[in-house]
N, C-alpha and C positions, 0 to 999 in steps of 0.2 A: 791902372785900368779904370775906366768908369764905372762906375754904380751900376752894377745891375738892376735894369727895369721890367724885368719878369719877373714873376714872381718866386719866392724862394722856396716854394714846391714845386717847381714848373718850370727851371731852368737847368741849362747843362751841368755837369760838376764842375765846380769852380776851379779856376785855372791857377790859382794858386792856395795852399791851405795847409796848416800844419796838418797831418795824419798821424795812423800808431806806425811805427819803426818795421812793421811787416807789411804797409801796403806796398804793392806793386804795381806795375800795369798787367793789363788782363789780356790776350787774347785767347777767342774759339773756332774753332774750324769746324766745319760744318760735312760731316761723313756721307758718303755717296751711300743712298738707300733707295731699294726699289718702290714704283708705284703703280700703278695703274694707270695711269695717262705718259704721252707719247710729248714728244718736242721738234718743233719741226728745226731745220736745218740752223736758222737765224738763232736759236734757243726762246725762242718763244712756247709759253707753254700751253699744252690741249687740253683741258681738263675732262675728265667723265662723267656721262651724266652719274654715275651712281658718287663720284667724290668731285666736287665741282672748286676744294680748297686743292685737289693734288697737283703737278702730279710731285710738291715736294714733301717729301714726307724722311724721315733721318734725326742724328741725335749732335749735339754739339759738345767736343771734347777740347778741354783748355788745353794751350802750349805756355810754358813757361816764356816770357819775351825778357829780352838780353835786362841783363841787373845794369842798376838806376835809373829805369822809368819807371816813373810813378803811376802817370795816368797816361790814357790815350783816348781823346774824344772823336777823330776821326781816319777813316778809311776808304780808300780806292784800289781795286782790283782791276787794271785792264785787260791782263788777262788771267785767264784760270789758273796759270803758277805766280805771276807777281803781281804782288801787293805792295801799297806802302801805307804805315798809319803815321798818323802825328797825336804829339801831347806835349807833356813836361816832364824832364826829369825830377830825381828826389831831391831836395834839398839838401846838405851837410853842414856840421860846424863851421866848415871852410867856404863853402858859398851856397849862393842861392838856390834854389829848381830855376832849371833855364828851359829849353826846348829841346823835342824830343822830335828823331825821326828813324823809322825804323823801317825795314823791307823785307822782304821774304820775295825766293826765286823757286820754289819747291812747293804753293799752293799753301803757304803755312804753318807747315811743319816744323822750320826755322824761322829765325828772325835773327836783322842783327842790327845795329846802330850807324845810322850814318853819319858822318860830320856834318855840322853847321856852324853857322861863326855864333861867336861866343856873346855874341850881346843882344841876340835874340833870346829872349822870356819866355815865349810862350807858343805854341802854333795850335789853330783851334782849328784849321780847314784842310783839304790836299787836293788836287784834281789833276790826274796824268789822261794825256793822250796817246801813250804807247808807252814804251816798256824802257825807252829813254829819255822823254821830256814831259814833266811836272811843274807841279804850280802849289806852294805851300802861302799860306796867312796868317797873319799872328799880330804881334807885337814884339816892338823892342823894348829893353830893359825889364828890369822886378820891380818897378814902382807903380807900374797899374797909369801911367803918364803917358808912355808912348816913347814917339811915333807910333804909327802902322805898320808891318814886316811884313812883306813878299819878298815871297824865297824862290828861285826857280835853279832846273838842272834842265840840260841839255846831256846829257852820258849816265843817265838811268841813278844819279844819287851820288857820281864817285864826287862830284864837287854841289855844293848845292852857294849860290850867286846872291847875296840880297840888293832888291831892285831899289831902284828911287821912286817913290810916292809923292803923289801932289800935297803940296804946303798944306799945314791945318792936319792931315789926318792923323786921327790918333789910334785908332784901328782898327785892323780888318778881318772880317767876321766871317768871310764863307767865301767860295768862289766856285768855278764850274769854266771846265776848257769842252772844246767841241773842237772834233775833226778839221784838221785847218790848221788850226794854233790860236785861236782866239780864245782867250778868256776875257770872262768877267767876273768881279768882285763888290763885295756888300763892305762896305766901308764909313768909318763916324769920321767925317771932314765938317769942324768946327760947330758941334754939335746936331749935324744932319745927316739920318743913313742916306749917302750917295754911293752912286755905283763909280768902278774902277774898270780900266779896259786894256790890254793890250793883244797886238794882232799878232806878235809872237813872242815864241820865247826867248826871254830875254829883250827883248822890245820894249820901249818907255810904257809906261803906264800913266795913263791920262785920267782929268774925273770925267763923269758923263753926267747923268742927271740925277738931283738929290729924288728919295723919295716922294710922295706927299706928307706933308707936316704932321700929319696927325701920327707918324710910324716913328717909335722911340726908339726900336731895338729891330737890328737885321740878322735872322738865325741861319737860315739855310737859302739855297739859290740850284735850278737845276737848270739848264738851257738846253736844247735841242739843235739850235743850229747858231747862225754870228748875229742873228736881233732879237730871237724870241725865248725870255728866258722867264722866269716866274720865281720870286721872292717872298719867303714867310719872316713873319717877326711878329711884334705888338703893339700896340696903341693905347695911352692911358683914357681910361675912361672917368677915374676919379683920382681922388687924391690915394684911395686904397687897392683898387685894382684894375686890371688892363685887359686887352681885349687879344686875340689873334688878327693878324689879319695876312693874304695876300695880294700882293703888287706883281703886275704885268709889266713887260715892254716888248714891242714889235720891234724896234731901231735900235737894238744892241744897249741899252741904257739910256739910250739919250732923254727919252722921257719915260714916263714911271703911271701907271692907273691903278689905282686899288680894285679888286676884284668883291662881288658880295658871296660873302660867308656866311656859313648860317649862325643867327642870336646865339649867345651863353658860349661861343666858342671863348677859352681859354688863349695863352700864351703858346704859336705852334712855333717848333721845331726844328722840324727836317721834310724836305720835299721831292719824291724823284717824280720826273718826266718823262714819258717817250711819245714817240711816233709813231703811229700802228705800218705795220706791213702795207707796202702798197701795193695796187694790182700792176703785175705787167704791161707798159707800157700806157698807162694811166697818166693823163695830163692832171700835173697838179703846180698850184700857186706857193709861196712861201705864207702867204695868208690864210689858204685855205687849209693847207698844211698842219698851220697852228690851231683852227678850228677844231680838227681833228685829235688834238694831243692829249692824251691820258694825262692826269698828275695826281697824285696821292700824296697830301700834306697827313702831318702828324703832330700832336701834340698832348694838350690836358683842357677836360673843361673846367679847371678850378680858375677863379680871375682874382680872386686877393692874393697880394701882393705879402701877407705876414700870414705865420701861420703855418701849419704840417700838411702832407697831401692829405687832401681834402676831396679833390676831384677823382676823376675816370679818366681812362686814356681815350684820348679824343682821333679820330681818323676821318678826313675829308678826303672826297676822291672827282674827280673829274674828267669826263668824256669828251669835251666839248671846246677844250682850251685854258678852261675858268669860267667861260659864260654864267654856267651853273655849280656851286659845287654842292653836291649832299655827303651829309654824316651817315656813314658806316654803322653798325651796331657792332660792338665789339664785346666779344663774348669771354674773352681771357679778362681773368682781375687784373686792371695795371689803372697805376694814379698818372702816369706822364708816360710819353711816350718821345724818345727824342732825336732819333733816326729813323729813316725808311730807304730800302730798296726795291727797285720792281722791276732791271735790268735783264733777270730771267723770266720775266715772264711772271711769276707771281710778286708779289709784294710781301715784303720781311721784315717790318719793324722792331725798334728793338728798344726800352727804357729799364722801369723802375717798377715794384707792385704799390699796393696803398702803403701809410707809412709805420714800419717796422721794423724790429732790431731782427736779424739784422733788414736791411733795404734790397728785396730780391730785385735783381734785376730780371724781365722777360726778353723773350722769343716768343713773336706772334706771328701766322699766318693768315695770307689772305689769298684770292682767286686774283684771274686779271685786275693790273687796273684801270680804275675808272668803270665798277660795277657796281656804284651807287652804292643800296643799304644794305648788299652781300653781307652776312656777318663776318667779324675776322675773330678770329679763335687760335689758342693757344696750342703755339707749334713744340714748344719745350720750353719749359721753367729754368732758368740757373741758379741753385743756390750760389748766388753771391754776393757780398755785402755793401759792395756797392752800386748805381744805377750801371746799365751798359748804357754806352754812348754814341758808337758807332758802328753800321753795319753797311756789307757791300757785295752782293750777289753777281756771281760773274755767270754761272750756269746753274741747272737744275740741281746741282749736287755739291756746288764751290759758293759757299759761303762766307767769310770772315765777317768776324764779332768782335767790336775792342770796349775797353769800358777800365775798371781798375777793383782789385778787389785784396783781402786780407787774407787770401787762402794762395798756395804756388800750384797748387793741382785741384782739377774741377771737371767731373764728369755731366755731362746732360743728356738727360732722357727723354 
């Protein structure tokens, strides 16, 4: 696998690592608690003026996920009872940690292990559009070499397919399906993030357009509909450390514009998008549409590249498409932040605190997105020892939390 060029307080947990003999993967599920604001039908949420963070409010309780996974850095929910996350299993005398995929039909309460072929390493991404066709990203092999791995099922995980990728890529970092079957993917083809694309599943996968050159690393990717999707990563700004940035595209990938972020942003993350509700019967453009789209990146304002978290967790939100984004004031302690959801209505991120033995991971909340310098403030703490890494909001009450930690039970308050 290539070099990581975030910084090493500021990037996901590494996808592969020796650990102690008791980590596992983590999962939380998020307990239905009342509030005082309302949701309308779509699950979008109302907030009150007396609580304008509600109406989520609730505690997060760990499930044991099936033995020999190790880590699990990402998750999707489509709906309120299934989930699926991905990671790497544990390593053994007898072989290496390969990849991990796991699902739950019960809202998280179980989990169990699906098969994949054996020469996949590692998966760092997942994106379903129903309850039987997914889209998984990774890499092949334990050498950190590659190729690039896309995994896809058609029958909900009973077989999961690995696809053909364009020559040169070595691999693929994040992806995002929309209604239809299309996905796209963040991909290192020949040393440039370029995006990936297929119209369905199962469907060849073609490259579209590299980023702009200055983008070293491609973290997260949300899209809203088949051309307008928005991409966080970094940009080195010295020889010691790098910048955040996001990339636009209206044409499904085909071409790529950096969006302005504000100064001293860090290395981001994780990104989610949506559409606001439309009026009945409202004429609208796919252009003007994206004008419109909320997005809430996430990350860390630390930018060297060596060194302990040093930063704050960083939160950019946006009303306007990207046009503009402004920083959040973030009122929970956290050094990196490395997922975000905002699918119900609020927005849920999830990472790391400053740096500590052990390394808490958070639960922070925020109001709609795309409310500018709202603060976001802390929704529940998890002692656990290492960063959480993925989260995925299905309704006001259905949350899933993945991440990896040293403990098999974990209550949160």
């Amino acid at each position: 696998m290539p070099a990581e060029r975030t910084p090493t307080a500021a990037r996901r947990p590494p996808r592969h690592r020796l650990v102690p003999l008791a980590a596992l993967g983590l999962v939380m599920v998020a307990a239905a608690c009342g509030s005082g604001s309302s949701a309308t039908p779509s699950g979008n949420a109302t907030p009150t003026p007396s609580d304008p963070l509600a109406p989520w409010q609730g505690a997060f309780t760990a499930v044991t996920p099936p033995a020999g996974v190790q880590a699990l850095v990402g998750v999707t929910c489509p709906t309120t009872t299934r989930c699926w996350a991905v990671g790497s299993t544990t390593a053994t005398g007898k072989a290496p940690s390969g990849a991990a995929v796991v699902t739950t039909t019960d809202g998280g309460a179980t989990w169990r292990v699906q098969p994949v072929p054996a020469t996949v390493g590692y998966l760092s991404g997942i994106a379903c559009t129903g309850v039987r066709t997914c889209t998984a990203v990774g890499q092949v092999g334990t050498d950190g070499a590659g190729p690039g791995a896309v995994l896809t099922t058609a029958d909900g995980g009973t077989t999961w397919m690995l696809q053909v990728v364009p020559a040169g890529t070595s691999d693929v970092t994040a992806v995002s399906c929309v209604t239809g079957g299309r996905c796209t993917a963040l991909a290192s083809i020949s040393g440039r993030v370029t995006s990936l694309s297929a119209t369905a599943t199962g469907g060849a996968w073609v490259a579209g357009g590299a980023l702009p050159t200055t983008v070293s690393a491609g973290t997260a990717l949300s899209c809203t509909d088949a051309g307008h999707c928005w991409a966080t990563g970094s940009s080195p700004i010295d020889v010691g450390h790098v910048a955040g940035v996001v990339a636009a595209t209206a044409d499904g990938g085909a071409t790529w514009a950096l969006q302005p972020v504000p100064n001293a942003t860090g290395p981001l993350h994780g990104i989610s998008c949506t559409v606001p509700d439309q009026t009945p019967g409202s004429s609208t453009t796919p252009s003007s549409a994206a004008r419109s789209v909320t997005c809430t990146a996430v990350g860390t304002t630390a930018t060297a590249i060596a060194g302990g978290r040093s930063g704050q967790g960083a939160v950019l939100t946006t009303a306007d498409g990207g046009s503009t984004w402004t920083p959040a004031v973030v009122t929970a302690t956290s050094a990196d932040l490395l997922d975000v959801s905002c699918g119900a209505g609020p927005c849920v991120a999830v990472g790391t605190t400053v740096a500590s033995t052990p390394q808490a991971g958070i639960v922070v909340l925020t109001g709609t997105a795309g409310t500018g310098a709202v603060g976001w403030r802390r929704a529940v703490e998890a002692t656990v020892a290492l960063p959480l890494a993925g989260v995925s909001c299905r309704s006001l009450s259905t949350c899933v939390v993945v991440g990896e930690s040293v403990t098999a039970h974990l209550t949160g308050g």
